[in-house]
C-alpha positions as CSV (number, residue, x, y, z in Angstrom):
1,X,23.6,34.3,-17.0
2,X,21.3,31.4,-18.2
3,X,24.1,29.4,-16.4
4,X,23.6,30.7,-13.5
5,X,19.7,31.0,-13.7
6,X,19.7,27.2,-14.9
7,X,21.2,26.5,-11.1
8,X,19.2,28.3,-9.0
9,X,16.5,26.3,-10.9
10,X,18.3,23.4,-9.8
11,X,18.4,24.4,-6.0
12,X,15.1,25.3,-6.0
13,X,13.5,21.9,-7.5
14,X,16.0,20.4,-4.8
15,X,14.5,22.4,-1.4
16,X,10.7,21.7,-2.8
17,X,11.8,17.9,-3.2
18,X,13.3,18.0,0.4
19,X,10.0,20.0,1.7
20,X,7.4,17.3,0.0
21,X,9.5,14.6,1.8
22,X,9.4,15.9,5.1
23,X,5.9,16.5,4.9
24,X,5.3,13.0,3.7
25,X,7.4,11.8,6.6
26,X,5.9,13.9,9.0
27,X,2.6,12.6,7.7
28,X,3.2,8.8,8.5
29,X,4.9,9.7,11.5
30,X,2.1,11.4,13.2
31,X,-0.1,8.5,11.4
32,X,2.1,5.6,13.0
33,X,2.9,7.4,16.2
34,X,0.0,9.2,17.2
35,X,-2.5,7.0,19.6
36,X,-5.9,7.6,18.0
37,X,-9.1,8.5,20.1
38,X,-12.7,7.4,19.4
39,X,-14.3,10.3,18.0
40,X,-17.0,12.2,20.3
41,X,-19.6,11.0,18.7
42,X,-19.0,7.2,19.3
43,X,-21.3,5.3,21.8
44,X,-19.1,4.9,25.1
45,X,-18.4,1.4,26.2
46,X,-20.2,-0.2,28.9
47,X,-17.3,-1.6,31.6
48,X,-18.9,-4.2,33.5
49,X,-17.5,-5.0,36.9
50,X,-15.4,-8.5,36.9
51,X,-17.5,-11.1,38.8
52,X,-14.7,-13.0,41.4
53,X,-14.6,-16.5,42.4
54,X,-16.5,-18.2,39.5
55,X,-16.6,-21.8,39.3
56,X,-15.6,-24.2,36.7
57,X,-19.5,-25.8,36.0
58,X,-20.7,-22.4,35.9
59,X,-18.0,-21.7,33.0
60,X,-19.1,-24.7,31.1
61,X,-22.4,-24.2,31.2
62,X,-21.9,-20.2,29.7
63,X,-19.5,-22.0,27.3
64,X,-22.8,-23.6,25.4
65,X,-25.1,-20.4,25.6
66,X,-25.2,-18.4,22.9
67,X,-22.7,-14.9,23.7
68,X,-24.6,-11.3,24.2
69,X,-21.6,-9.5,24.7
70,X,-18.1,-8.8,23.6
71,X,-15.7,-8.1,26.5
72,X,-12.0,-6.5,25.7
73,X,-9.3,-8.3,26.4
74,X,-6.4,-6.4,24.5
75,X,-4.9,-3.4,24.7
76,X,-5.6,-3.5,28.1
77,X,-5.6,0.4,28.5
78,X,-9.1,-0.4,27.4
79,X,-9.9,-4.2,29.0
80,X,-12.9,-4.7,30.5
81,X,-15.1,-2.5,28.0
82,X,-18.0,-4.2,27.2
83,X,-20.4,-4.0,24.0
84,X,-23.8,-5.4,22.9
85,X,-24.4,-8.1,20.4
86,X,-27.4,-7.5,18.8
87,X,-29.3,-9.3,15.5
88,X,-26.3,-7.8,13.5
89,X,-23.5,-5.9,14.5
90,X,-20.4,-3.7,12.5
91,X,-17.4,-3.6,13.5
92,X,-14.3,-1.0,12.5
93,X,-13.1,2.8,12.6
94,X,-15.9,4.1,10.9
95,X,-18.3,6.2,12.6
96,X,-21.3,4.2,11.2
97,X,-20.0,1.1,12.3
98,X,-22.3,-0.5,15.8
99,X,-19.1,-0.7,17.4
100,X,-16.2,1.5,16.6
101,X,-12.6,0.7,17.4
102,X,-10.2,3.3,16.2
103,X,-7.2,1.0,15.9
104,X,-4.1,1.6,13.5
105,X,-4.9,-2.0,12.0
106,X,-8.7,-1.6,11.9
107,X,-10.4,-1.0,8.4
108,X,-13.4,1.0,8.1
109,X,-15.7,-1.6,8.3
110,X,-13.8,-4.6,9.3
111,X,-15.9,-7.2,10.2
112,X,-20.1,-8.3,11.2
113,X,-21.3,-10.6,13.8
114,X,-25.0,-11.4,13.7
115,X,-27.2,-14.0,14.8
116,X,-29.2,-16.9,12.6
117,X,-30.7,-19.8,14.2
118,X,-29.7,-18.9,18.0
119,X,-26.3,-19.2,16.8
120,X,-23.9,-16.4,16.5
121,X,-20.9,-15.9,12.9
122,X,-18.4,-14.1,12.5
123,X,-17.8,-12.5,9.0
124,X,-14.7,-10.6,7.9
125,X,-15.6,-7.5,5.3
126,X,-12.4,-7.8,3.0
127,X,-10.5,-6.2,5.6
128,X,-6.4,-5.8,5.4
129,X,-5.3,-7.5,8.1
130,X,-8.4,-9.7,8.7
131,X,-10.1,-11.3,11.7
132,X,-8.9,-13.6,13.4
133,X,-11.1,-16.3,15.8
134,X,-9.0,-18.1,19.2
135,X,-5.6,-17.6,16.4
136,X,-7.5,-19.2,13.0
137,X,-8.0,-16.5,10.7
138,X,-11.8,-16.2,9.7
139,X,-12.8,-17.2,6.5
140,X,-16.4,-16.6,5.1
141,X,-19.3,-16.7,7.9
142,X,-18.1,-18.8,11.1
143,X,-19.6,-19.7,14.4
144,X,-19.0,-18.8,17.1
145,X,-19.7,-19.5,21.2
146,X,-19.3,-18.0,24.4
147,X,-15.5,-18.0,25.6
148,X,-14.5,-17.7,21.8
149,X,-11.9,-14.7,21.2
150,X,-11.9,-12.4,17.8
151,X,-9.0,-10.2,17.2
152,X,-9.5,-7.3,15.0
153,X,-6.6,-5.4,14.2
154,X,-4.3,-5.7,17.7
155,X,-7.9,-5.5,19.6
156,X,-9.2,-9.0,21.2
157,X,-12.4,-9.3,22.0
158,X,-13.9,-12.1,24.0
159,X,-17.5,-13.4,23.5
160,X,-19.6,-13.3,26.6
């Protein structure tokens, strides 16, 4: 009898083991697989409509002023939003954040841009997977100008 008690034992530890895997592999399934949404509470974007027919003087001169604006670039499901630059601004997937981009790659609070001197830096918050200015991953507080691109997660933004 103990026998036989000791390996229903067995076959029970066994099916738990199997259920608390499945449920872990359910859990970074739905985690990895799952597109996430910007909670209702986030500030909508402002999408600006895309001037045509610029010229190339008018893009070097807005390549010297100091940006406003970030414009997306990529994912392009959401190109074209457009959010303010203000004295200091937070970016990540926090709900606190100024700007909030619920990304897979996105930390909480991922990174800052402010403004010192009529000049605009970019500063990374010890995030995972870092930022990342026109392919040069940031390091400590770094300018930045009009036309500049910052990738955050697999977001790029574009300084307007």
């Amino acid at each position: 009898m103990p026998e036989q008690l000791l390996t229903i034992l067995k076959i029970c530890l066994l099916v738990l083991l199997y259920l608390f895997f499945l449920r872990v592999i359910r859990a970074v399934w739905a985690e990895v697989a799952a597109p996430r949404l910007a909670p209702d509470g986030a500030p909508a974007p402002v999408v600006a409509p895309v001037a045509k027919g610029r010229s190339r003087s008018s893009r070097s001169t807005r390549r010297n002023s100091t940006p406003t604006r970030l414009r997306v670039v990529e994912p392009t499901a959401r190109s074209g939003a457009d959010y303010e630059i203000g004295p200091e601004v937070t970016i990540g997937r926090s709900a606190g954040c100024s700007i909030v981009l619920d990304e897979q790659y996105v930390s909480s609070v991922h990174t800052r841009l402010f403004t010192r001197e009529d000049q605009v830096f970019v500063e990374d918050l010890g995030s995972t997977n870092g930022t990342w200015i026109n392919g040069v991953r940031a390091v400590g507080q770094m300018p930045v100008r009009t036309g500049d691109r910052v990738q955050i997660g697999n977001v790029i933004l574009e300084l307007c």
